[in-house]
N, C-alpha and C positions, 0 to 999 in steps of 0.2 A: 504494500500500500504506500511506504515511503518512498519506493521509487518513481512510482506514478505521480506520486504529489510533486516529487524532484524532476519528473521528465517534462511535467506540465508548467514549471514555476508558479507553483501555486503557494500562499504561507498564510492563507486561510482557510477554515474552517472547510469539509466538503459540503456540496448542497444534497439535499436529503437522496433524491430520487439520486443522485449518483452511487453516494453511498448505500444506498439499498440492490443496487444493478451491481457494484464490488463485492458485497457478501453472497449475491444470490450465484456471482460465478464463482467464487470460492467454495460455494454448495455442492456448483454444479462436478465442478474439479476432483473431490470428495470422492463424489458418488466414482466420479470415471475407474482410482484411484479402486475402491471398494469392488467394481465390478472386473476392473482388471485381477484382483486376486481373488476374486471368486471359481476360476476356473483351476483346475490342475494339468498340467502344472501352470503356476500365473505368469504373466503376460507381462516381459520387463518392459517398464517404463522406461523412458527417456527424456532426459532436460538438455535446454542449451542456456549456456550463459550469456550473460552482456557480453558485448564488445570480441564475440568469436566469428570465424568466418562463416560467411554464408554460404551450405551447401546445400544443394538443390534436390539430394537425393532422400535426403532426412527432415529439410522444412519446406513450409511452406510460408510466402512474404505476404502480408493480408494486407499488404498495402501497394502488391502488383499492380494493381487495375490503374489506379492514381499516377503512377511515375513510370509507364511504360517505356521511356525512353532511357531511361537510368539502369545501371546497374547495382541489384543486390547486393554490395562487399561486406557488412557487419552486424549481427542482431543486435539491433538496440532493445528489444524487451522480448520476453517469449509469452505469448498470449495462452496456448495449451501445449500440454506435451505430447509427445509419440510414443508411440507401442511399435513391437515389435510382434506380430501374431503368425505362430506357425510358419516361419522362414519368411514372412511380407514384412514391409515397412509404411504403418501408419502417420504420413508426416507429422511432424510438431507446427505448428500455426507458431509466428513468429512478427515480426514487424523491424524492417532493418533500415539501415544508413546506407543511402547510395552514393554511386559513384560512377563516373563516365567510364572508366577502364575497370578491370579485375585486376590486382593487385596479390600476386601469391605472398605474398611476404606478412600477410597478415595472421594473426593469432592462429596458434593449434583451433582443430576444429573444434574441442570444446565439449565433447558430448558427453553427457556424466549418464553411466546407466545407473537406475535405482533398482535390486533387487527387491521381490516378494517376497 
């Protein structure tokens, strides 16, 4: 929640209906969380952190549509994680920092697996 209030420069208070849409996806998050180790064996999850490089095979930019001409080089926040189910790869929803070129020189890719 700190970090959204620091990506937004916000140093006031949130308004209601935002903060009610922030706990209702942290609900929702939860539950994913809950259903992924519902099954046997569970379903590793996957995070990415700030500021790793963007790759195409594990995220997904939910801010593609908007900056089509730009390229993806750094997650600036991760919106949901990824699953990994039965040998597939359910991307992680992401939101990143573009840039006109790709840039290899940028951060390890970054992917933290959380076991069940």
């Amino acid at each position: 929640m700190n970090e959204i209030v620091a990506m937004l420069g916000w140093n006031r208070a949130w308004p209601e209906p935002l903060l009610q849409a922030f706990f209702g996806a942290s609900k929702s998050v939860w539950l994913v969380h809950l259903l992924a180790n519902s099954v046997h064996p569970g379903l590793p999850i996957f995070r990415v952190d700030k500021g790793v490089r963007f790759d195409s095979v594990y995220m997904e930019d939910m801010d593609g549509e908007r900056a089509k001409k730009l390229v993806p080089s750094m997650v600036r926040i991760m919106i949901t994680p990824g699953f990994y189910v039965y040998g597939n790869v359910v991307k992680c929803k992401v939101i990143c920092r573009y840039s006109n070129n790709v840039d290899s020189s940028l951060i390890d890719k970054g992917l933290t697996s959380s076991s069940p």
